[in-house]
N, CA, C and O of each residue as an XYZ file, in Angstrom:
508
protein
N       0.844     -1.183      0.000
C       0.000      0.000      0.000
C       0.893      1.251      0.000
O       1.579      1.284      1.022
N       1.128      2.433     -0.936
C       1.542      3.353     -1.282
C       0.329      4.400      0.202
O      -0.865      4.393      0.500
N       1.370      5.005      0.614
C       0.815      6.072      1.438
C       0.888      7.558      1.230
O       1.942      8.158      1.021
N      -0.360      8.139      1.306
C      -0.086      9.471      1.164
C      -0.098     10.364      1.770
O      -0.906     10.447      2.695
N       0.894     11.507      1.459
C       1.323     12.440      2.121
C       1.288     13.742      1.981
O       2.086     14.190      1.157
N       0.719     14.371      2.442
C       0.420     15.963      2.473
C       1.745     16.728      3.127
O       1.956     16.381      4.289
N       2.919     17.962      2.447
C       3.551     18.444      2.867
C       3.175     19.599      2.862
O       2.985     20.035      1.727
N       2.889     20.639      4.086
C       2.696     21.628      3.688
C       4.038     22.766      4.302
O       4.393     22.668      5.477
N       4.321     23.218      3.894
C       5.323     24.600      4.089
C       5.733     25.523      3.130
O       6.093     25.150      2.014
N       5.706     27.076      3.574
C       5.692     27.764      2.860
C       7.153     27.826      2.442
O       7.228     28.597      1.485
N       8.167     27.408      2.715
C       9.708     26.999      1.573
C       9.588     26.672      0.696
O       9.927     25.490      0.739
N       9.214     26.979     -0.502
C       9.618     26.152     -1.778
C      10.784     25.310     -1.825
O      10.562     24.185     -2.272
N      12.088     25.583     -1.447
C      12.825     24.644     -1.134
C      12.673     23.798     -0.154
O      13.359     22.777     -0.205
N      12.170     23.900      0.465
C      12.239     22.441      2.078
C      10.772     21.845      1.455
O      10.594     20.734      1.953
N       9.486     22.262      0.390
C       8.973     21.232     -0.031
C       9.476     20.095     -1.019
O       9.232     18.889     -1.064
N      10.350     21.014     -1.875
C      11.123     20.197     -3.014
C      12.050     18.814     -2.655
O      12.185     17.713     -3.190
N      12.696     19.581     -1.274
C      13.603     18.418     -0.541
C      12.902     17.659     -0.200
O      13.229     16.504     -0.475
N      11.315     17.896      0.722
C      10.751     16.450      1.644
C      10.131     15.647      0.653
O      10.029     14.420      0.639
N       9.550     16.844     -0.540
C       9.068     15.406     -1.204
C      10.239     14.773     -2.058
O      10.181     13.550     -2.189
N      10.943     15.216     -2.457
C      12.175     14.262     -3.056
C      12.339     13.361     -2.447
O      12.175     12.249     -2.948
N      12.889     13.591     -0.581
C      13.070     12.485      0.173
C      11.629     11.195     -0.096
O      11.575     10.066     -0.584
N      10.828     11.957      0.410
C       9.033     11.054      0.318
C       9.547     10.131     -0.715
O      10.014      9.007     -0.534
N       9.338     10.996     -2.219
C       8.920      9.733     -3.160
C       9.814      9.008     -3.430
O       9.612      8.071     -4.202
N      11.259      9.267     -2.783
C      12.030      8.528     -3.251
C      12.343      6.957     -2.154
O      12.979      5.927     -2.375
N      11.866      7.246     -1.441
C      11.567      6.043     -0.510
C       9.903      5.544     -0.508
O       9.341      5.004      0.445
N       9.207      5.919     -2.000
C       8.029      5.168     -1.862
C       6.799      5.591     -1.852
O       5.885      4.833     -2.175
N       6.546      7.068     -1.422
C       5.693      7.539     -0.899
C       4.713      8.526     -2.120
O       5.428      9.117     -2.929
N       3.542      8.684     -2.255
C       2.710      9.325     -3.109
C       2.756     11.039     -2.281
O       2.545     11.018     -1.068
N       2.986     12.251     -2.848
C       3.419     13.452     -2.228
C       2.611     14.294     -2.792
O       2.405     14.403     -4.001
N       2.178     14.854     -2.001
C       1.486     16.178     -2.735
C       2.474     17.555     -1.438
O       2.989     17.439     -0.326
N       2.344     18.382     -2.140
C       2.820     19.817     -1.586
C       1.972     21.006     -1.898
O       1.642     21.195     -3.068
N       1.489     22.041     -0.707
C       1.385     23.090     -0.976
C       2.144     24.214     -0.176
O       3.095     23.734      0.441
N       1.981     25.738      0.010
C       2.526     26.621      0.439
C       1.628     27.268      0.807
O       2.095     28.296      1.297
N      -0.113     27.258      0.889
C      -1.066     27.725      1.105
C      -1.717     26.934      2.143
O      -2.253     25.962      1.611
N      -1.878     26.949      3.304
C      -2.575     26.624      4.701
C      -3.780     26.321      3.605
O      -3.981     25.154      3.268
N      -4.535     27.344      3.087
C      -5.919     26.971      2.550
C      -6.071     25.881      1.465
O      -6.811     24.901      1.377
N      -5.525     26.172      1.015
C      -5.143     24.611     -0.273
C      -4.946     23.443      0.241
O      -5.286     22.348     -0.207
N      -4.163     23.802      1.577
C      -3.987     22.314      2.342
C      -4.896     21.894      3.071
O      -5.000     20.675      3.211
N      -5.841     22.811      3.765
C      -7.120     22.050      4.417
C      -8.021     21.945      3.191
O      -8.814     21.004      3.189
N      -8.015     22.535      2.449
C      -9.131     21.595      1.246
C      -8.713     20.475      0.621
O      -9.575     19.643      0.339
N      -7.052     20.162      0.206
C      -6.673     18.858      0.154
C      -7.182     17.697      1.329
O      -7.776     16.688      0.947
N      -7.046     17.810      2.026
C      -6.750     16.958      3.635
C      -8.663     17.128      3.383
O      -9.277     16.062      3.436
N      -9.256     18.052      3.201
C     -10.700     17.631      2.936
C     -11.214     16.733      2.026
O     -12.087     15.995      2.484
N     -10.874     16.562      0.681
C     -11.125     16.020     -0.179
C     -10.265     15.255     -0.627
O     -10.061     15.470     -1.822
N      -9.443     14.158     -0.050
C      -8.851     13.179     -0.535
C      -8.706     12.463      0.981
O      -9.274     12.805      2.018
N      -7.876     11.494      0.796
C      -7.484     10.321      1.783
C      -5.901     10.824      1.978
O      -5.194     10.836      0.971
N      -5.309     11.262      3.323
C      -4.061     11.663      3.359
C      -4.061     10.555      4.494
O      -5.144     10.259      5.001
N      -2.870      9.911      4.928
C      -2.230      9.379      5.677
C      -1.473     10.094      6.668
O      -1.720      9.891      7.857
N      -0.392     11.079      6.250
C       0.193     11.862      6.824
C       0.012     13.038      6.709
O      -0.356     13.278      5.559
N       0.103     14.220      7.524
C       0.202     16.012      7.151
C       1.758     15.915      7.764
O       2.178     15.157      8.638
N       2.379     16.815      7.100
C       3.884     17.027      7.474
C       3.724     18.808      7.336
O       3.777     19.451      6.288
N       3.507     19.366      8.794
C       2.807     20.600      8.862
C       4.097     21.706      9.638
O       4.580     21.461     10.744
N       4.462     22.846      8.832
C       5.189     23.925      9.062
C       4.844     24.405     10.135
O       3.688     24.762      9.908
N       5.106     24.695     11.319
C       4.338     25.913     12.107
C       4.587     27.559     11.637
O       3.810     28.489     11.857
N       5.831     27.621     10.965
C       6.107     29.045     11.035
C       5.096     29.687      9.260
O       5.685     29.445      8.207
N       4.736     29.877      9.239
C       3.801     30.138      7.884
C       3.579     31.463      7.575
O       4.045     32.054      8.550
N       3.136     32.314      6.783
C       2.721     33.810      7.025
C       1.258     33.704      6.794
O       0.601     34.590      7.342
N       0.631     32.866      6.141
C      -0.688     33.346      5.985
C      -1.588     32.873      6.857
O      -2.643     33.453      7.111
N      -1.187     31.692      7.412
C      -1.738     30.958      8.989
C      -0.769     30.060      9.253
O      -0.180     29.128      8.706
N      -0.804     30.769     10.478
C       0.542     29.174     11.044
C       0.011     28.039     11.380
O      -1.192     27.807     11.500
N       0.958     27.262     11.548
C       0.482     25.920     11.602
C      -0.446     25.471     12.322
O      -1.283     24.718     11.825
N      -0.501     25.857     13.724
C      -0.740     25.837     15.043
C      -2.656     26.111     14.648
O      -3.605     25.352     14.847
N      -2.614     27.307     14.125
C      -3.808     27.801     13.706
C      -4.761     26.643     12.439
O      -5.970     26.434     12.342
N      -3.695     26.144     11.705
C      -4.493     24.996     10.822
C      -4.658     23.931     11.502
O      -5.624     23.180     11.369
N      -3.713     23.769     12.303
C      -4.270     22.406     13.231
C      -5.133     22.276     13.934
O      -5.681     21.191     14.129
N      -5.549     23.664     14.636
C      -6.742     23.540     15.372
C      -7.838     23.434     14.328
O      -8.707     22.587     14.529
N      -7.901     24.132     13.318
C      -9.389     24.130     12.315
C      -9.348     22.190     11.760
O     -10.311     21.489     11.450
N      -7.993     21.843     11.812
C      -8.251     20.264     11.407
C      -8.721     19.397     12.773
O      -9.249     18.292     12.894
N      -8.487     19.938     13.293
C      -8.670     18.843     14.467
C     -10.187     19.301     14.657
O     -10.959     18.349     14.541
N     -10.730     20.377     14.889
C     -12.229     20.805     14.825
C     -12.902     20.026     13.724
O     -14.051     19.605     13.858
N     -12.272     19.860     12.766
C     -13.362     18.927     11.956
C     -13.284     17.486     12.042
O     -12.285     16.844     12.367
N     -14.341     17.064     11.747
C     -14.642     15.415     12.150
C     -13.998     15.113     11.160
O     -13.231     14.182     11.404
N     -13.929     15.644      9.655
C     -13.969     14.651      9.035
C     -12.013     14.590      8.429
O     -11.504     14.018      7.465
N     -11.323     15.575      9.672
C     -10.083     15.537      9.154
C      -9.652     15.275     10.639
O      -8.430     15.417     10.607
N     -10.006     14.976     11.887
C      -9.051     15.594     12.811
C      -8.278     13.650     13.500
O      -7.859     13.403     14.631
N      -8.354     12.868     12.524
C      -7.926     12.013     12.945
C      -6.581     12.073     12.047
O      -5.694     11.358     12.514
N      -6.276     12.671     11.020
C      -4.970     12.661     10.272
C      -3.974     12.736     11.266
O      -4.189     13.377     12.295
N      -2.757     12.069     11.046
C      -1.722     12.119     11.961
C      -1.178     13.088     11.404
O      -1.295     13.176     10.182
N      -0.490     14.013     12.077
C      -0.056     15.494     12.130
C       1.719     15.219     12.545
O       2.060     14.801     13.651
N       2.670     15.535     11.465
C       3.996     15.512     12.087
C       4.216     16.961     12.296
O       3.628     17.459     11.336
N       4.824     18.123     13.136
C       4.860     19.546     13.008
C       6.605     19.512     12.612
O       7.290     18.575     13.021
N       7.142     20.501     11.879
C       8.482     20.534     11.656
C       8.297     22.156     11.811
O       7.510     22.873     11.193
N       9.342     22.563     12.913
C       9.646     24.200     12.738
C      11.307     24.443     12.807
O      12.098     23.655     13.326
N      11.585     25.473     12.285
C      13.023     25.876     12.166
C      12.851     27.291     13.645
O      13.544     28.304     13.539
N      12.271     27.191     14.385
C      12.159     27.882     15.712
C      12.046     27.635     16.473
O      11.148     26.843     16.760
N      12.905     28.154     17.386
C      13.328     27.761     18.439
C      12.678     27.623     19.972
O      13.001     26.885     20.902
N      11.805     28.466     19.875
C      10.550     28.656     20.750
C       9.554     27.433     20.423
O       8.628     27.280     21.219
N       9.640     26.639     19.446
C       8.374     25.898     19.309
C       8.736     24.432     19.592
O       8.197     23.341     19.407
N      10.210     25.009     20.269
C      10.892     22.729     20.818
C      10.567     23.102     22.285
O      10.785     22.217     23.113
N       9.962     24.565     22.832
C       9.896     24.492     24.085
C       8.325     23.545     24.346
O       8.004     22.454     24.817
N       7.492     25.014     23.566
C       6.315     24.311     24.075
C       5.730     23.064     22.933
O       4.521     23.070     22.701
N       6.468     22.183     22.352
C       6.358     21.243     21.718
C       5.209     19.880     22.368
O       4.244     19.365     21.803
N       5.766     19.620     23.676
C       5.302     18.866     24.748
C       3.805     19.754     25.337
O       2.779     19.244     25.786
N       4.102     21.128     25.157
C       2.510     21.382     25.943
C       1.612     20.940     24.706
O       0.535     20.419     24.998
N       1.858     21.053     23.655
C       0.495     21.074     22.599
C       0.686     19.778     21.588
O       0.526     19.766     20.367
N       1.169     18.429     22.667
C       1.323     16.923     22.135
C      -0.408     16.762     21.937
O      -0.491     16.378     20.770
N      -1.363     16.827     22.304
C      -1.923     16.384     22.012
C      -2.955     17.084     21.061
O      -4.147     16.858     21.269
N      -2.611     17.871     20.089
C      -3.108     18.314     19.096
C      -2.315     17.377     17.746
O      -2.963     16.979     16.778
N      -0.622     17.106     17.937
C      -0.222     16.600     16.934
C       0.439     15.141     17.706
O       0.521     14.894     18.909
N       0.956     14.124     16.255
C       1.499     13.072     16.807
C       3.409     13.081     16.852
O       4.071     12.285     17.518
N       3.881     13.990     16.126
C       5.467     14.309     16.202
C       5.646     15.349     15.902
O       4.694     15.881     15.330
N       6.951     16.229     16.109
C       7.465     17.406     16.136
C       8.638     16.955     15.907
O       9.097     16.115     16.682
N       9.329     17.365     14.891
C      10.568     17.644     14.194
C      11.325     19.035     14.524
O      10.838     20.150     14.342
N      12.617     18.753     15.047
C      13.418     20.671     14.747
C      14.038     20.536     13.384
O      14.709     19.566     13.032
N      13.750     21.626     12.619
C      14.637     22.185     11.378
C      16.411     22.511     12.348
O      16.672     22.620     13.546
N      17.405     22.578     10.895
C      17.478     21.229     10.304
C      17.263     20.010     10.762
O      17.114     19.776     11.962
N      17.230     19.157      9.879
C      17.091     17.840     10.463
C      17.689     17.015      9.029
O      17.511     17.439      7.888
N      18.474     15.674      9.399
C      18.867     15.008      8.145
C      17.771     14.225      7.642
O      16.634     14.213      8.114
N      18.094     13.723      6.879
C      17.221     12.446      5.204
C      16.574     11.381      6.532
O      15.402     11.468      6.896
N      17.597     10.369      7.162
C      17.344      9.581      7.689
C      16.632     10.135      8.977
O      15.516     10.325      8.493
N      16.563     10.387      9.833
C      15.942     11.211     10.870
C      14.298     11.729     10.778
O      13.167     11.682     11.262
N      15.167     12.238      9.764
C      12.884     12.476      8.779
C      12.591     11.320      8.671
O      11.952     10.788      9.579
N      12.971     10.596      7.531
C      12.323      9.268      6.961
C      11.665      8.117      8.332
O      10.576      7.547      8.398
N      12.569      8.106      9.073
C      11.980      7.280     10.272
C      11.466      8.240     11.070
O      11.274      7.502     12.037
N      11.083      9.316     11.446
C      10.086      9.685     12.454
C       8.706      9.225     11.286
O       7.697      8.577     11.566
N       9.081      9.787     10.014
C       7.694      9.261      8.782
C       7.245      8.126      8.892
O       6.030      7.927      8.888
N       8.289      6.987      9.033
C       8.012      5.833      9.496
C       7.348      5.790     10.570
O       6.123      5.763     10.460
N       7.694      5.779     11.337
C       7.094      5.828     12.907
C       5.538      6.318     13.127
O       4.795      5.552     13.742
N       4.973      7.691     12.598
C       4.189      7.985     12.411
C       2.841      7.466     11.516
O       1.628      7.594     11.682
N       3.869      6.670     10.254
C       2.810      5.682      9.781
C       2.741      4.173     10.258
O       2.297      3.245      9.582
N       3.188      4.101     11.365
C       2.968      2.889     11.872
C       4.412      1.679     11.450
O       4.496      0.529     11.881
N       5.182      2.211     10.726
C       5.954      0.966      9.645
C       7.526      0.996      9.872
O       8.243      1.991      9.768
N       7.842     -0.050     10.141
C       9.314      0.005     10.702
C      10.205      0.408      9.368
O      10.039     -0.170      8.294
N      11.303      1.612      9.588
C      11.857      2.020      8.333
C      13.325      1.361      8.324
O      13.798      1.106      9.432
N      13.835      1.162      7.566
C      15.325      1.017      6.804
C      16.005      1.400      5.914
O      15.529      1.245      4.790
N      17.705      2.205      6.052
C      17.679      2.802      4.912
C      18.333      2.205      3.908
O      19.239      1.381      4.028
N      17.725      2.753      2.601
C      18.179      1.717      1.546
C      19.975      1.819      1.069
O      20.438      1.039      0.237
């Protein structure tokens, strides 16, 4: 079973990289840079994973997660958060139970790929 994955962050480069990493270990990828594009994706399809920015300009992450988790018909998606700020590895642990992992920027290939693993349930190895 091919799993899919919703990346959202407003980097054009750090989407290009995760989904490179994604599909190249397997994975079906979609990317946007628009919070709103991404809750209407995550509405209208079957996502497996959200791999969700907190730092954003047009809504941060924090703010899309609550509108996903408010809806029934999205708030069971497993939620990984990745921020390149430094304030958000503090209170990471207060707001566990909105998401299922938190990533700090940078972070390497392998490090991602198995928290991805982990999150979808599936023991990873690298090739």
């Amino acid at each position: 079973m091919v799993h899919n994955i919703l990346v959202l962050d407003d980097s054009e480069g750090m989407l290009k990289l995760l989904a490179y990493w994604l599909e190249h270990a397997g994975y079906s990828v979609t990317t946007t840079a628009n919070p709103r594009e991404g809750l209407a994706i995550l509405r209208s399809r079957q996502c497996d994973l959200l791999i969700l920015d907190i730092m954003m300009r047009e809504m941060n992450g924090l703010e899309l997660l609550a509108q996903l988790r408010a809806d029934e018909a999205t708030s069971g998606i497993p939620v990984m958060l990745i921020s390149g700020s430094k304030k958000y590895r503090d209170i990471a642990p207060a707001e566990r139970l909105l998401f299922d992992d938190f990533l700090a920027k940078p972070f390497e290939r392998e490090a991602f790929l198995g928290r991805v693993e982990a999150a979808l349930g599936k023991v990873w190895s690298p090739i």
